[in-house]
Each structure stands twice: as structure tokens, then as C-alpha cells.
C-alpha positions in Angstrom: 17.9 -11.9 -29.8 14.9 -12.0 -27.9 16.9 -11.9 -24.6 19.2 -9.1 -25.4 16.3 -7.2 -26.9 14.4 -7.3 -23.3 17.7 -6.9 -21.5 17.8 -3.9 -23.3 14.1 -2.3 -23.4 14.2 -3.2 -19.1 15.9 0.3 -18.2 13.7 2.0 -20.6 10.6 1.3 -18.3 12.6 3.1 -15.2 11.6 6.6 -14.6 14.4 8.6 -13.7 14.7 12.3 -12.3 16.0 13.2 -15.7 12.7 12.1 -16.9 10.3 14.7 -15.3 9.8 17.7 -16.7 10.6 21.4 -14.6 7.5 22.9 -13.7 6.6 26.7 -14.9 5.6 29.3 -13.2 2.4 29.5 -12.0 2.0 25.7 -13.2 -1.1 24.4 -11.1 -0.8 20.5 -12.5 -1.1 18.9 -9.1 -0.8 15.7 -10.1 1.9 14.0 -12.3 0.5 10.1 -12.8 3.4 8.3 -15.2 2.5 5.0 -13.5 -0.8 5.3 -15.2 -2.9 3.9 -11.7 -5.3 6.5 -11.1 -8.8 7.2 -12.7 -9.5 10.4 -14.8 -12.6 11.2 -12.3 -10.0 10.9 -9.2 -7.4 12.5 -10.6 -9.6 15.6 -11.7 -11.5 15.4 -7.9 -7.8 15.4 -6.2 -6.2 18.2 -8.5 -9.6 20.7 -7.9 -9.0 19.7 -3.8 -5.0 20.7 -4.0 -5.8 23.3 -5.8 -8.3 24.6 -3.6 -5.8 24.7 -1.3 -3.2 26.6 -3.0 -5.9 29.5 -3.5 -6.8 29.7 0.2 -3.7 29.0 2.3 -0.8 29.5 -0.8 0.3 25.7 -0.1 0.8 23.7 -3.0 1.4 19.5 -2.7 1.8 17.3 -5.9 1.3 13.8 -6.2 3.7 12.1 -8.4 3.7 8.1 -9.3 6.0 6.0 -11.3 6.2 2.5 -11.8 10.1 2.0 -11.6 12.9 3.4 -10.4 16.3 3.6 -11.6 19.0 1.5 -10.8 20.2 1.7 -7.5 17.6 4.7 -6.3 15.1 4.5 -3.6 11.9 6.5 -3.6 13.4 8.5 -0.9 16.6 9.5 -2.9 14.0 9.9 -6.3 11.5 12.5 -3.9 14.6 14.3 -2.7 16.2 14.9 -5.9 12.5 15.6 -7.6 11.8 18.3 -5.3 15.1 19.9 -5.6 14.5 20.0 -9.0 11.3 21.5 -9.4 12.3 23.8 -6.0 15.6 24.3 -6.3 15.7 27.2 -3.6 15.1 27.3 0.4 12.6 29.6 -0.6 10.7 28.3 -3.5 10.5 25.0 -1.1 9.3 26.9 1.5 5.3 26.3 0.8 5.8 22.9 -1.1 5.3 19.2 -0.2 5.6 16.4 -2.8 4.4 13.3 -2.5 5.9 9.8 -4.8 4.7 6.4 -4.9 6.4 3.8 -6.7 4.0 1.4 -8.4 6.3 -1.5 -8.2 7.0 -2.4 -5.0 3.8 0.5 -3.6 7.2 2.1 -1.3 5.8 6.0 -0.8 7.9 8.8 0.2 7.0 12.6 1.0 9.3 15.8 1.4 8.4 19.7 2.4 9.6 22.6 3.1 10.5 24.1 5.8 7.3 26.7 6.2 5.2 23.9 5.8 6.7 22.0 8.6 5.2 24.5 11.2 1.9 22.5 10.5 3.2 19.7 8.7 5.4 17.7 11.0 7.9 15.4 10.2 6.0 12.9 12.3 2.3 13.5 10.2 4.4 13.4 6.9 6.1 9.7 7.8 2.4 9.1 8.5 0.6 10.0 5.0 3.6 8.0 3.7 3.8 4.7 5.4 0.0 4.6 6.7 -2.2 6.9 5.1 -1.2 5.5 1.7 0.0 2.4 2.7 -3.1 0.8 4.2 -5.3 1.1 0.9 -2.4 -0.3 -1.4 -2.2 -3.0 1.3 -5.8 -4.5 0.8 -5.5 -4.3 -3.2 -3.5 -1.7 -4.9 -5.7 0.9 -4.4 -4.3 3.5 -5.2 -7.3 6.4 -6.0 -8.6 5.6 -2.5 -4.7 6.3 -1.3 -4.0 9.5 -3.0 -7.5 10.5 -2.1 -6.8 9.9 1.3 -3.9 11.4 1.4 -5.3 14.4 0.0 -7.7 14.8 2.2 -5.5 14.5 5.5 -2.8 16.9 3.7 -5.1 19.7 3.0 -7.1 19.1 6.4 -3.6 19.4 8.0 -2.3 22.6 6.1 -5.5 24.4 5.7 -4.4 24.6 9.6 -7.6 21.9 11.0 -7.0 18.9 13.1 -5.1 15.7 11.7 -7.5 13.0 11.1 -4.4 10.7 11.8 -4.3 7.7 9.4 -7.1 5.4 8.4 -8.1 2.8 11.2 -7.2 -1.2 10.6 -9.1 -3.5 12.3 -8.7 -7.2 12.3 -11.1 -9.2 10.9 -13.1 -11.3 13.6 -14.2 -14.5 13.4 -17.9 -15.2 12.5 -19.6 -17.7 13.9 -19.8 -20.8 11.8 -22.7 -23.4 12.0 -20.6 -24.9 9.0 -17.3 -27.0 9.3 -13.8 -26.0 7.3 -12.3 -28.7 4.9 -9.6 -28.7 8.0 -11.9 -29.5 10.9 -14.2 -31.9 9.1 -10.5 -34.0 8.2 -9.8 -33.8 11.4 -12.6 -35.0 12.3 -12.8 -38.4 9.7 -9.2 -38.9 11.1 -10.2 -39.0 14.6 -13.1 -41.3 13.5 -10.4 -43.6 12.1 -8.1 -43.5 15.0 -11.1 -44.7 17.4 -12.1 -47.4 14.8 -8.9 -48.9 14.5 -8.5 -49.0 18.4 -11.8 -50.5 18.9 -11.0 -52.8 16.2 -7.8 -54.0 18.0 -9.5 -54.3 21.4 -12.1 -56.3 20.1 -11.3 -58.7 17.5 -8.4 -60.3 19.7 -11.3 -60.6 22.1 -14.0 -62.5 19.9 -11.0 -64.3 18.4 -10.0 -65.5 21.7 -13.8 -66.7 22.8 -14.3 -68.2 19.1 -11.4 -70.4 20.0 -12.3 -70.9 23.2 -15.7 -72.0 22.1 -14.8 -74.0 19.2 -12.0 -76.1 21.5 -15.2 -76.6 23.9 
């Protein structure tokens, strides 16, 4: 019973187009957060910055996260179909961009519309998707700093200012030690061992031979 029951309840957890509700008019709720990962302080300081930017340039982005998606979708398909549904006209898309994360496996997607394109390139969007968002979810899942960042890079980039291009990785260096690893300091007793044992053999065939030698004398 048990089984069934959770074989049953699984699909529930799946967020499906279906599942979002149309936006009004003149609805300003910039962020829709059904995966429940973002704080009420970020959330609030990323909604006043979109909206901000709707005032002053009349571009509108949403954020959207969910933690699964349906069978079979991707969070390509989920953002296209999302932002047909709340757009569903050339020209109501026109000043739009949406942005979806998917909680379970952190994939991101984007889509905009065409106006927007003009500053928003096809090239920045990929961007905000697969590095902008993708580099804080990377070192731990977080995801205020990469809807944060994000905002801030969107609205630099359509309040017409120059892209601040996506967050810089750099590799860790190496510090020096004046400690030894577990590794080095086995290495190390093994290579001790190594040169005992082949002392050892050099030598005690050599004092067994002059024992002998001495003993027959």
C-alpha cells in the first residue's frame, strides 16, 4: 500500500504548465517561487529591482522556479509553453523575458521577445542561463545569489548599460603547506619500508655469511 501510495503522490510533486496561473493585467508579481528556494528579503529586493525596471524602460522579466517537471518536459519546452501562456501574442511578448529554474536537477532556461532582443541577445540570454545562474547553484545551491545575479545583469542589460558578462570562476590555487596530507605522509612510511626491507636483505645475508665464516674459523 505504501508503494502504490508513493507511486501515486510522485506526479503530484511535478509542476506542469497547467499549473501556473494567467497573469492579469497590469499584474507586477515579478517573481513566481513554487520551488520554495528563495528568502522573503531576496525575493522582495529582486521584485522592487524588476520592477524598477518596468517603470523606467516598460521591460518586464519574471523569475519563475519549480522543483519538478512533468514527465517527459524539459525546462526549455516548460519556458516556451509558460511564456506563450502568459503572452500569447507577438505583441504582448514583445517587451517580455521569462526566466525558469528547475530545482531538481538546477537546469535554467530563458525566453524573450522579440523587442527585447535588440538589447537582449540571444547570446547574453544563453549566458544568464547557463552561467550567470549556473555558477552560484554550482558551489551550493544558491539560488538567491543566482536570481540576484541574474537580476542585476538583466536589468543592467535592458536598462540599455553595458553587460557585466557572467560572474568570473577562478580555480582554487594551491597554498603552500608546511603540513603533510594523509597521502604524502603514506607515501612516505611506504618508502621508509621499501628501503628497510632492502637494506635488510643486503645486509643480513652479509653478517650471516661472516658469522659462518667466523664461527667455522
Amino acid at each position: 500500500m505504501v508503494l502504490v501510495l508513493g507511486l501515486v503522490a510522485a506526479p503530484a510533486n511535478a509542476t506542469g504548465v497547467y499549473q501556473i496561473p494567467n497573469l492579469t493585467a497590469g499584474d507586477r508579481a515579478w517573481i513566481l517561487d513554487k520551488a520554495e528556494v528563495l528568502s522573503r528579503l531576496n525575493e522582495g529586493a529582486i521584485s522592487k529591482n524588476l520592477d524598477d525596471l518596468a517603470k523606467t524602460t516598460g521591460n518586464q522579466v519574471r523569475f519563475v522556479t519549480i522543483h519538478r517537471l512533468d514527465y517527459g518536459e524539459t525546462v526549455q519546452s516548460f519556458t516556451n509553453q509558460l511564456f506563450e501562456k502568459w503572452f500569447p501574442t507577438e505583441e504582448a511578448q514583445a517587451n517580455q523575458t521569462l526566466l525558469v529554474i528547475d530545482s531538481l536537477t538546477n537546469d535554467a532556461a530563458i525566453r524573450s521577445g522579440d523587442k527585447v532582443k535588440s538589447v537582449l541577445t540571444d547570446e547574453i540570454a544563453k549566458s544568464v542561463a547557463s552561467e550567470t545562474v549556473q555558477v552560484p547553484l554550482r558551489e551550493g545551491n544558491k539560488y538567491n545569489q543566482a536570481l540576484a545575479d541574474a537580476s542585476d545583469r538583466l536589468v543592467a542589460v535592458l536598462s540599455g548599460e553595458p553587460d557585466p558578462g557572467p560572474p568570473q570562476v577562478t580555480d582554487t590555487l594551491n597554498v603552500a603547506r608546511t603540513f603533510k596530507t594523509a597521502e604524502e605522509t603514506d607515501t612516505d612510511n611506504a618508502t621508509v619500508w621499501v628501503i628497510g626491507l632492502l637494506i635488510a636483505a643486503t645486509v643480513i645475508p652479509m653478517a650471516t655469511y661472516f658469522f659462518y665464516q667466523g664461527f667455522s674459523g
